[in-house]
C-alpha positions in Angstrom: -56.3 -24.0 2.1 -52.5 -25.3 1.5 -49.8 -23.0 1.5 -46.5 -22.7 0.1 -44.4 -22.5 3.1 -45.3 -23.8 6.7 -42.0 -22.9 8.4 -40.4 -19.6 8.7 -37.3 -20.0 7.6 -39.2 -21.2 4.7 -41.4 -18.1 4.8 -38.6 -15.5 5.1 -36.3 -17.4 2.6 -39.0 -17.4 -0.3 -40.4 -14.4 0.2 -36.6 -12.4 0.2 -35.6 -14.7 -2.9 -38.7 -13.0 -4.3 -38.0 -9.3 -3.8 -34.0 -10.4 -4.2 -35.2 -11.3 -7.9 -37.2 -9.0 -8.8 -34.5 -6.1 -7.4 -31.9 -7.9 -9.2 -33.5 -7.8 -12.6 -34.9 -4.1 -12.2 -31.2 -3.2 -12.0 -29.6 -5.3 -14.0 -31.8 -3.6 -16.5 -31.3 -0.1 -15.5 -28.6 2.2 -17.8 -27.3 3.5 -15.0 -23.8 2.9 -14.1 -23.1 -0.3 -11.3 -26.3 -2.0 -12.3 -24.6 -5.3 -13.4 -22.7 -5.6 -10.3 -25.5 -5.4 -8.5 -27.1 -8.0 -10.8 -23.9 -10.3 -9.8 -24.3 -9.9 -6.2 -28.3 -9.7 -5.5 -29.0 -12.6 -8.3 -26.8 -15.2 -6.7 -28.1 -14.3 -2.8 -31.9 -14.8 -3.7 -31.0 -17.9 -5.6 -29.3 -18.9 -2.5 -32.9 -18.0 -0.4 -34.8 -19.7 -2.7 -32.9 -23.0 -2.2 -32.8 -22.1 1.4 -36.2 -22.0 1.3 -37.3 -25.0 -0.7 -34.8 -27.3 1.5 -36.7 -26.1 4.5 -39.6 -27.0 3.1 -38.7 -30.2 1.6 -37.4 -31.2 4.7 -40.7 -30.3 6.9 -42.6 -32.6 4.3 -40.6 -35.5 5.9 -38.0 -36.3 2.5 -34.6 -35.7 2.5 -33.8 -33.0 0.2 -30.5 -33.9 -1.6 -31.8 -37.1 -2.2 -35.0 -35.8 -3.4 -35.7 -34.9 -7.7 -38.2 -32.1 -6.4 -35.0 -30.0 -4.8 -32.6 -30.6 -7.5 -36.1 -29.4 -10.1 -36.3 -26.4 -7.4 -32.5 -25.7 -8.2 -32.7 -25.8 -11.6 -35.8 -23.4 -11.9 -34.2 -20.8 -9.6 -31.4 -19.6 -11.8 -34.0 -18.7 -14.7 -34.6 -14.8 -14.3 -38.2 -14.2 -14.5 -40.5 -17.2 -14.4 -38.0 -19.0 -12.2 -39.1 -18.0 -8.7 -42.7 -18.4 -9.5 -41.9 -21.8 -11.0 -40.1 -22.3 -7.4 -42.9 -21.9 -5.8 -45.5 -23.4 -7.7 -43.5 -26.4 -7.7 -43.5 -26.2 -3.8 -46.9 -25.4 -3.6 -47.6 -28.5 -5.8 -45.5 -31.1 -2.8 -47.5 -29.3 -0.1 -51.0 -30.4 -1.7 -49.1 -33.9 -1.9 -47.8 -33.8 1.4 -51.6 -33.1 2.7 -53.5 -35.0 0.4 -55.4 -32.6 -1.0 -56.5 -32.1 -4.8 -56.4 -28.3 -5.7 -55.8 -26.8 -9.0 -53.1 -24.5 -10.3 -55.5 -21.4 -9.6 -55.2 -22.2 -5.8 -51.3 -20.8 -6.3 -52.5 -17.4 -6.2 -53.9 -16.9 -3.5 -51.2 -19.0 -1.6 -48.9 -16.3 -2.8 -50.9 -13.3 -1.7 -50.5 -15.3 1.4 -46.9 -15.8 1.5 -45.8 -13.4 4.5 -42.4 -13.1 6.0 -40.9 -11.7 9.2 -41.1 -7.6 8.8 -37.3 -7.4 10.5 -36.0 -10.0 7.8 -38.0 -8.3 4.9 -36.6 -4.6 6.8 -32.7 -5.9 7.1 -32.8 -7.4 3.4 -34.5 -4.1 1.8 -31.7 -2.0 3.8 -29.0 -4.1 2.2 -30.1 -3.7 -1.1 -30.4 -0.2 -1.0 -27.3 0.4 0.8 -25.7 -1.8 -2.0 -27.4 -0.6 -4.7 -26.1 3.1 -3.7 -22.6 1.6 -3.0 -22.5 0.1 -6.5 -24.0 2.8 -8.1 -21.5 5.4 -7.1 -18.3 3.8 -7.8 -18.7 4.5 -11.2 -20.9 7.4 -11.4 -19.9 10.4 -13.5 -20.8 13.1 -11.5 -18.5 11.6 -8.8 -15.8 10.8 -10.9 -15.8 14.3 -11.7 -15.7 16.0 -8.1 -12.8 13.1 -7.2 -9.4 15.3 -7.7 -6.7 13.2 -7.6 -4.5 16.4 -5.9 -7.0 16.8 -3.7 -7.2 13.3 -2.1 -4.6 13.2 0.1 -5.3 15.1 3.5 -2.8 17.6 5.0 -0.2 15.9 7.7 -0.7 18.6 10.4 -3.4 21.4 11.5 -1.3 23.6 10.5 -1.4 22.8 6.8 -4.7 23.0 6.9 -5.0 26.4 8.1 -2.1 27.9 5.7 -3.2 26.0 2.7 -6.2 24.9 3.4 -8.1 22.5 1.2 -7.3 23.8 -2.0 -5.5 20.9 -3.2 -1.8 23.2 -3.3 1.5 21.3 -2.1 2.8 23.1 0.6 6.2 25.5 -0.7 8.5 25.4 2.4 8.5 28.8 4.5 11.0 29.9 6.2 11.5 31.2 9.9 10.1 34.6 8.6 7.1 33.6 6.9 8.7 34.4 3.4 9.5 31.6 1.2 12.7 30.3 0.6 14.8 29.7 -2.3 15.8 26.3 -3.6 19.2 26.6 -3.5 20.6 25.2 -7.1 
């Protein structure tokens, strides 16, 4: 049975492009706030791993991949949102039967891609980033934490002891004098 991707860099690069995609688009769509700069981020990375991938690929198969149409056709099909990664790797899938001789039909891509496994510490690290970023993103703008941000409040006190007499209740400090009363601003 042919597969899409022999080598693991091509394994891990495909596979993350995949999941990169598909996160990308799930938040891009969502109405909560930060989704579309987490759309800017994620989309361009997995198009990067999809490339990544194909040239690794490519370049096991024994052509040179800048020179080659089928990398510049892998290119072009990774920027379109939904199909494009599963056109990516069909189209990869479709060199490998050439590469090995082989005559199998487009239903052979499915199970080739219930096939397609990656490293579980590169699939780990990638889902970590994209949570991480996806809570980073999605609390900059956030209501509920624009709300709790006072802008009195965000400065700390300069000593231990403005903490203790003011603590943090977001007051400027009056200045005391050497009895504890305070003093007058002289006019």
């Amino acid at each position: 049975m042919p597969e899409i991707a022999y080598t693991p860099l091509g394994r891990n690069a495909l596979f993350t492009g995949l999941i990169g995609h598909g996160a990308a688009l799930l938040v891009g769509i969502m109405p909560a706030a930060g989704g579309e700069r987490f759309f800017g981020i994620v989309f361009p990375l997995a198009c990067l791993a999809l490339l990544l991938g194909g040239y690794a690929e490519l370049k096991r198969g024994g052509r040179c991949p800048l020179s080659d149409w089928r990398f510049y056709g892998i290119a072009a099909a990774t920027v379109v949102p939904v199909l494009g990664p599963f056109v990516v790797l069909g189209l990869l899938f479709g060199f490998q039967n050439g590469v090995q001789g082989e005559r199998i039909g487009p239903l052979g891509l499915f199970p080739a891609l219930v096939r397609l496994r990656a490293n579980g510490l590169v699939l780990f690290l990638w889902i970590v980033f994209l949570v991480v970023l996806f809570a980073f993103t999605g609390s900059r703008d956030d209501p509920y934490f624009k709300r709790h941000r006072d802008p009195s409040v965000r400065n700390a006190p300069q000593s231990l002891s403005d903490a203790c007499r003011y603590g943090l209740s977001g007051r400027a400090p009056q200045p005391v004098g050497l009895d504890g009363k305070a003093c007058r601003q002289s006019v």
